[in-house]
N, C-alpha and C positions, 0 to 999 in steps of 0.2 A: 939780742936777737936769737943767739940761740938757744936761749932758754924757751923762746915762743918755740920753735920750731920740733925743740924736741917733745915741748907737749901735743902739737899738731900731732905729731907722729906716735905718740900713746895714744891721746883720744884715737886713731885711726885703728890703730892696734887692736884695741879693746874694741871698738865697736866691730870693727869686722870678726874677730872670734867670737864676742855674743851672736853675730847675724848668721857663721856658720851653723844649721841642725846637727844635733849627737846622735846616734842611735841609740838607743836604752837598749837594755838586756832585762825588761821588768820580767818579761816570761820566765824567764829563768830563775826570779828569783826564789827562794825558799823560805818561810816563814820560821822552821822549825833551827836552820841554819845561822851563825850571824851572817850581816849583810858582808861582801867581800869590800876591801878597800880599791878604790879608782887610781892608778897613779895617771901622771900626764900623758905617757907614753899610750895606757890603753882609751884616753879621752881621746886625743888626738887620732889613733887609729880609729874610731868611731866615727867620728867628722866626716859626712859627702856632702858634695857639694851639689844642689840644685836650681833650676834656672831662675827662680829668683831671687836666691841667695845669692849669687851670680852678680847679679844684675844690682843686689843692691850693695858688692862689695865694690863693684867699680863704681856706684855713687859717691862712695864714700871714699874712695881712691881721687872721685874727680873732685868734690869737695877739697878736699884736704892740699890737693896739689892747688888748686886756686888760692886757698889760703896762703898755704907756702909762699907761693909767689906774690900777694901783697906784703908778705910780711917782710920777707929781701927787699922788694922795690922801695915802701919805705925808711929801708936800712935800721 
């Protein structure tokens, strides 16, 4: 059982950081330059959240928690 659960809980994961937008900094970038390396830290500060990113991370919150919960009840 808990190995279902903690995959629930990755798929959720991953889907809702795909579902959040990045901002790009494409304008910025420079042809003549190399491209600069992304770490997590400046992904993650890029990240807003908008209302239907929103809306479709609490899908995927309600989702997953329904799963959850069959997955306990049939032990």
């Amino acid at each position: 059982m808990w190995w279902k659960l903690s995959l629930v809980f990755l798929v959720a994961l991953v889907l809702i950081i795909a579902t959040i937008p990045v901002r790009t900094h494409a304008a910025l970038f420079d042809p003549d330059k190399p491209p600069p390396t992304a770490t997590p830290e400046q992904i993650i500060a890029s990240m807003y959240l908008t209302p239907g990113a929103a809306i479709a991370i609490l899908t995927i919150l309600t989702v997953a928690v329904l799963v959850a919960y069959r997955i306990v009840r049939r032990g």
